[in-house]
DOZA-566184 format. One record per atom (N, C-alpha, C, O, CB): z, y, x. Coordinates in steps of 0.05 Angstrom, whole numbers, plus 5000, padded with zeros to 4 digits. Glycine has a CB too. Layout:
! DOZA-566184
ZYX ...
//
This chain:
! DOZA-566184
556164416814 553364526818 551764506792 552064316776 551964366841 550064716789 548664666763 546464486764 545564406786 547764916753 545564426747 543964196742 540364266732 538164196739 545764026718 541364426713 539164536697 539264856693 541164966682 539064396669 537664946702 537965346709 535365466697 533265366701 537865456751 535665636686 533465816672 533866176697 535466356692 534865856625 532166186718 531666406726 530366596717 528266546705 530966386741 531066776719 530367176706 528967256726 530167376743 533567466703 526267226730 525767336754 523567596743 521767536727 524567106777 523967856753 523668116750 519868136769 519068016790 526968316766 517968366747 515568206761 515668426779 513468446789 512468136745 517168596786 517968766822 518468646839 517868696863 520268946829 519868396829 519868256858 517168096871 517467966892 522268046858 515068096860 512467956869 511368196881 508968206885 510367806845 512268316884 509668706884 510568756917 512768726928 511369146851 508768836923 509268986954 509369316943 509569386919 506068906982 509169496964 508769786967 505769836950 505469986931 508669897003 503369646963 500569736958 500369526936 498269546924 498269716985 501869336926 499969146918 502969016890 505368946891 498368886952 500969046872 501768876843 503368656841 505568626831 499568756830 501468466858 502068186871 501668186898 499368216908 500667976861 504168126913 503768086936 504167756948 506067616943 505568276948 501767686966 501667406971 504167266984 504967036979 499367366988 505267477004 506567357018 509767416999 511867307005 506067437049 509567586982 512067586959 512867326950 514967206954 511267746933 509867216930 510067006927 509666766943 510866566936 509267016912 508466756961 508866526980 512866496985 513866266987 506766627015 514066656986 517066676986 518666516974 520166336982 517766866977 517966646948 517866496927 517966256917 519666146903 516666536922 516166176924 515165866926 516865746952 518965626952 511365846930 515765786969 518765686986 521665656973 522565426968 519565897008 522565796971 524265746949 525365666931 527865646927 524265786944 523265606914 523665546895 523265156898 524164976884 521765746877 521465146926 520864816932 523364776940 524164566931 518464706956 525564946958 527564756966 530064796935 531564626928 528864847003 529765056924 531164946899 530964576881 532764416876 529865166880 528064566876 526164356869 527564136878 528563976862 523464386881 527764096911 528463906934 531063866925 532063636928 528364006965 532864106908 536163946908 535963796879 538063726869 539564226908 533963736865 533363546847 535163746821 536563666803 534663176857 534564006828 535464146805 532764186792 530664216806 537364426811 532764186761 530864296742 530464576739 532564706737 531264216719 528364696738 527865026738 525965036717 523864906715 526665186769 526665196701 525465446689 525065696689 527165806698 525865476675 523065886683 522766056699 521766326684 519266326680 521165946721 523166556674 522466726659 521866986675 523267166684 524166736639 519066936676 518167246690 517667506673 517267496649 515367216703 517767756689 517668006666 514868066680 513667916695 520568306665 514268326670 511668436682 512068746689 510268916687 509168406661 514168766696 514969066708 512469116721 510969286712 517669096732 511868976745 509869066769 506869186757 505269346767 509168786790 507069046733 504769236713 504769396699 503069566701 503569166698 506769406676 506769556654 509469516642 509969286635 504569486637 511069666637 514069656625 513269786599 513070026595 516669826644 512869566579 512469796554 514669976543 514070126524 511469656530 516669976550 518570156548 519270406558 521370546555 519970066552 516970446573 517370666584 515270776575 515971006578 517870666611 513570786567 511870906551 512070866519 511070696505 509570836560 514071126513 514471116484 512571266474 513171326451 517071206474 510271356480 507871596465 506571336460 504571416448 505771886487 506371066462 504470916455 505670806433 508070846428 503470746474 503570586412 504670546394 505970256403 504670106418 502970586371 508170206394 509969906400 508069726405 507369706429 512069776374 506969606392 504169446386 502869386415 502369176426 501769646366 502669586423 500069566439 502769666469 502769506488 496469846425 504069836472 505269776491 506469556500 506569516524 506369886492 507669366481 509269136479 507268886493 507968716509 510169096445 503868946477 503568696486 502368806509 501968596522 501968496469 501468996523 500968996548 502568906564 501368786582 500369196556 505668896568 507768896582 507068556578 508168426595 510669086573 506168466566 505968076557 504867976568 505367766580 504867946535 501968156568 500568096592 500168046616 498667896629 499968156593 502268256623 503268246653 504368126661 504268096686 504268396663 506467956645 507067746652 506467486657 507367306671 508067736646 503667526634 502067256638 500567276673 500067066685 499167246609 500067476682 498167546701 500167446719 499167276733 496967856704 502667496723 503267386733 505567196739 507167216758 502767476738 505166926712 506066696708 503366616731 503766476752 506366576673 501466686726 498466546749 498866576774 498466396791 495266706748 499766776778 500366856807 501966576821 501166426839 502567166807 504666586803 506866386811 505066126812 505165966831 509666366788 503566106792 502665736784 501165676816 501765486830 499465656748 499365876823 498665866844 499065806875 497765666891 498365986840 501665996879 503465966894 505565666889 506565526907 504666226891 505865646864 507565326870 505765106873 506064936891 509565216843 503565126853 502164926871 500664886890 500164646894 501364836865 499465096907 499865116939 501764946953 500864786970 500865376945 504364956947 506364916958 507764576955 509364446968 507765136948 505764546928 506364196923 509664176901 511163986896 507063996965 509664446893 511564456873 510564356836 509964536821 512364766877 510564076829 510164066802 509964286779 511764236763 511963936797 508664506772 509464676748 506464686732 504164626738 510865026759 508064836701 506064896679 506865166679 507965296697 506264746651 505665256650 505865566647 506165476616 504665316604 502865806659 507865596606 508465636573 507565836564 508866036566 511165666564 505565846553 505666106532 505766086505 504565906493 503366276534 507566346488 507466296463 504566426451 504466456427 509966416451 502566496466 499466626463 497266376470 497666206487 499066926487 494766416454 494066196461 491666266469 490366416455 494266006444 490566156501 489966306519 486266136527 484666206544 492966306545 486165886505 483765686508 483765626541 485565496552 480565836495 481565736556 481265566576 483165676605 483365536625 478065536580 484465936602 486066026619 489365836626 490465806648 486266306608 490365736597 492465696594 492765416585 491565426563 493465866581 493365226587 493564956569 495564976558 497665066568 493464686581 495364906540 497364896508 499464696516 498964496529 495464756475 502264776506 503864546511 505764596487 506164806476 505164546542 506664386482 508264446457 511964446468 513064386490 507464156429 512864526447 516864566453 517664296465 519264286484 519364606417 516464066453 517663826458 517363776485 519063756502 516563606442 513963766488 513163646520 513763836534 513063796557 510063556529 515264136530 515664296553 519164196555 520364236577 514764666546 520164116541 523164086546 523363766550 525463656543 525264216519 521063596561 521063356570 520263336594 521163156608 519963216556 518163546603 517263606631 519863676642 520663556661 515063846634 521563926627 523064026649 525063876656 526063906678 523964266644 526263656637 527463406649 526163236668 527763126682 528063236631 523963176673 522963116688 521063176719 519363096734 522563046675 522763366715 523663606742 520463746748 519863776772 525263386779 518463836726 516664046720 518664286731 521064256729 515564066686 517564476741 518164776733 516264896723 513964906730 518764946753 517364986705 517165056675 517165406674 519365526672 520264916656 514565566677 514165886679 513965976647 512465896629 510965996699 515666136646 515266196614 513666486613 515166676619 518566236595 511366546608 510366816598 510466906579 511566746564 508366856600 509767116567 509367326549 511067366533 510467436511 507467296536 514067326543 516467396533 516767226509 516366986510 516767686527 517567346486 518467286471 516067086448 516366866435 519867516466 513667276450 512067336448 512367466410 511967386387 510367126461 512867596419 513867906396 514668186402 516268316416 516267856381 512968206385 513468626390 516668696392 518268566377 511968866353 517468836405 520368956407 523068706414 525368676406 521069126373 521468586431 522968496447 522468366473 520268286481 523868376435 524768356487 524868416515 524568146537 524267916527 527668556519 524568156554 524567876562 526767816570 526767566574 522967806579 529667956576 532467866567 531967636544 531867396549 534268156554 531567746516 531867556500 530167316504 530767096495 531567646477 527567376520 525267166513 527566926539 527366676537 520567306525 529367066560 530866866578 533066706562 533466466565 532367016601 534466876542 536966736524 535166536516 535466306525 538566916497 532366606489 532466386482 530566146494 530165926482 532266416459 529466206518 527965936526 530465826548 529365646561 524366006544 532765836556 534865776560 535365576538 535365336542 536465986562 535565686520 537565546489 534965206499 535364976509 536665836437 532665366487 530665136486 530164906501 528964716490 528665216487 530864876526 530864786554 533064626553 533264386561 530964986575 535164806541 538464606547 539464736583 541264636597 537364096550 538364896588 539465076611 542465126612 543665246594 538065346610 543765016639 546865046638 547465396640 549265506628 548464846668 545365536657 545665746667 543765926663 541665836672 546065716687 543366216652 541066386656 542066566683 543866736684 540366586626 539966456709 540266616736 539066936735 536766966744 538566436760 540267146726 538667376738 538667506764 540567636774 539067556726 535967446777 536067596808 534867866803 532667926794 534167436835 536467976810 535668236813 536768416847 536868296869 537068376785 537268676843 536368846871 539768996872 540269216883 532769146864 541468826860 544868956866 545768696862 544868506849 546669226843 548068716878 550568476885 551568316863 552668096865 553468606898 551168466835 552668346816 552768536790 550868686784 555568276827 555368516772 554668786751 557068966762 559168936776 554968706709 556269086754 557169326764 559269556735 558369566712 553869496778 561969706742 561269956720 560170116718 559870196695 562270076715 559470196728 556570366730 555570296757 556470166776 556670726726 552370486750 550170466773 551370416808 553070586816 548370776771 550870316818 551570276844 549670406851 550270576869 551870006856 547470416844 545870586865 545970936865 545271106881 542770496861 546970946845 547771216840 550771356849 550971546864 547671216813 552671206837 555271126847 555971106871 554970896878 555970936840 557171186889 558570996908 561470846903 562670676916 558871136932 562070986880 565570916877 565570616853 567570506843 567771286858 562270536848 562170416826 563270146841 562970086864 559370426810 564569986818 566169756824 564269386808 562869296789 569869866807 564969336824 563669116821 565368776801 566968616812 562969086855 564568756778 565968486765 565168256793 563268286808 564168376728 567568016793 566467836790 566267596771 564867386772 566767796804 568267676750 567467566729 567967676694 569767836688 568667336735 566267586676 566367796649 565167606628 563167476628 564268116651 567367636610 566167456585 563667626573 563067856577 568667406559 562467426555 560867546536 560867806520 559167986519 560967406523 563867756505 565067966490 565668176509 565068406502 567567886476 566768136535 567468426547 564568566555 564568776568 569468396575 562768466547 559968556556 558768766534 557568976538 557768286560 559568646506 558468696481 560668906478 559869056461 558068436458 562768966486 564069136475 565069376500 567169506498 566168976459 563069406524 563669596544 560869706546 559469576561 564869476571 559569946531 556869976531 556470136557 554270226564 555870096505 558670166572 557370216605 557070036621 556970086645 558770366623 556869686609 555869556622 553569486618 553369356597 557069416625 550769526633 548269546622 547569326642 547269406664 546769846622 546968996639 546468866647 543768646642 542068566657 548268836648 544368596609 541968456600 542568636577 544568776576 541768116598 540468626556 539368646534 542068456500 542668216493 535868466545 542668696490 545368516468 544568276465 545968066467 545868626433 541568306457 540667986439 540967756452 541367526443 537567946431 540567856481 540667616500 543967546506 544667326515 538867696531 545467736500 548167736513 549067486484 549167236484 550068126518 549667666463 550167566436 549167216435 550767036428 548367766413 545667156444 545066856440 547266756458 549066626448 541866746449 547266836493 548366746511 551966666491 552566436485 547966996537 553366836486 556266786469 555866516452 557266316452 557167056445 553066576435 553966336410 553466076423 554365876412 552066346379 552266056441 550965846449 552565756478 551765546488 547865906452 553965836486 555265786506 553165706540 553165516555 557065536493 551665956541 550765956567 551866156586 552066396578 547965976567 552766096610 552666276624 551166446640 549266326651 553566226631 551066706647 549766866661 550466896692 552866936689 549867096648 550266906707 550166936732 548767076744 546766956750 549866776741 548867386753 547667536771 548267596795 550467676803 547367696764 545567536813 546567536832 543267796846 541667886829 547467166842 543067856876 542268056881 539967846905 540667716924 544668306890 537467896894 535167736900 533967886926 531767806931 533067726874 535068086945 533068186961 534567926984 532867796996 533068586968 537567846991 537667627003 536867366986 538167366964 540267617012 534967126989 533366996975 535666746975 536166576959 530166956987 536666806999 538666587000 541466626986 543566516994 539166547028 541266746970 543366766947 543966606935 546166536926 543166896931 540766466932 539866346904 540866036916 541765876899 535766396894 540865956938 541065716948 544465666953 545765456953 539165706974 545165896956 547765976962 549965836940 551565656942 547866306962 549266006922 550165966893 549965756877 551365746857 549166126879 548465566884 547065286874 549165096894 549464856887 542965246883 550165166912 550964896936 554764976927 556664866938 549564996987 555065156907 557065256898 558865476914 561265456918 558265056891 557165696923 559465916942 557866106921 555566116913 559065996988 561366306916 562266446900 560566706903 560766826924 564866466902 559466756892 557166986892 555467146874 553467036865 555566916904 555967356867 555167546851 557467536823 559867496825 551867496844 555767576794 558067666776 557267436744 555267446729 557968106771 559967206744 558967026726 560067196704 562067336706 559966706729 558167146679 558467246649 558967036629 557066976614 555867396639 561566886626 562266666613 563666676586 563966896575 563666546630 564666436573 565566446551 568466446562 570466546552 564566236531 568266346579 571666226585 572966466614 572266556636 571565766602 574566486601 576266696622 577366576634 578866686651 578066896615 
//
């Protein structure tokens, strides 16, 4: 069982139909994430800001300013979560590499990778916090930083796939793939190179698994075989 886990969590999964942030998304969430908490595993926690702004999809803007909107959104909602965990009586901070005066309290690399030994969950915002890059990478490297055995991505399919499953029906599903077979099959579109490449040198594994059952996540932690591990070792 893993010990110490760095989660990918996508900011679609907080969003309802009508709503950005949805309460009872994250109330979920937080459930969740307390009985993760309860198996005396350490969490970290890298949110994106899809549910606001994907600066990548708006290439008519200039990098700059699409990039850091998409940062934002994640900060908006690292708050959301802080909220919801501590509601819930779940210990957490919020990291940002932006410095936010009275919204955000400052924490430095050290006391954030001493909290998260000391079983804090640990929300990382505003990615990387650099233009032209993704929060794939901003997960490789606050993984690296943490000492994370595992980067968890939940996302909305079973695992990786060769191509699109949702498009596909004939598409086939890994359950397991080194690093290198990742970096060198560009129809496998899973994370981001930079993140794949840190993940190789550094020896973390990836693990995707498909977040609309929540109990995946608990699943996979108590050790039943589920979704698609991305390892060094074959």
């Amino acid at each position: 069982m893993y010990k110490n886990i760095l989660l990918k969590l996508s900011g679609e999964s907080l969003m309802s139909e009508n709503e950005n942030i949805n309460k009872d998304k994250t109330r979920e969430i937080a459930i969740l994430i307390k009985k993760v908490h309860e198996m005396g595993i350490n969490i970290g926690i890298v949110v994106g800001g899809g549910n606001f702004f994907r600066g990548r999809s708006h290439q008519d803007m200039e990098a700059i300013n699409a990039d850091s909107m998409g940062m934002l959104g994640t900060t908006m909602n690292a708050l959301a979560l802080r909220d919801a965990f501590t509601k819930a009586g779940i210990p957490n901070l919020i990291f940002s590499p932006f410095d936010f005066h009275e919204l955000i309290e400052y924490h430095s690399e050290d006391e954030i990778k001493k909290q998260y030994q000391e079983g804090t969950v640990i929300v990382f915002s505003g990615g990387t916090g650099h233009i032209g890059c993704s929060t794939d990478t901003a997960a490789s490297m606050k993984a690296i930083l943490i000492d994370a055995d595992v980067i968890i991505k939940l996302t909305n399919v079973d695992g990786v796939f060769n191509k699109d499953p949702n498009k596909y029906q004939d598409a086939i599903m890994y359950h397991t793939l080194t690093h290198q077979q990742v970096l060198d099959n560009k129809e496998i579109k899973v994370m981001d190179l930079a993140c794949i490449k840190d993940c190789m040198k550094y020896d973390k594994d990836i693990l995707v698994i498909n977040f609309n059952n929540q109990e995946n996540l608990l699943k996979v932690l108590q050790g039943e075989k589920i979704g698609t591990v991305i390892t060094n070792h074959e």
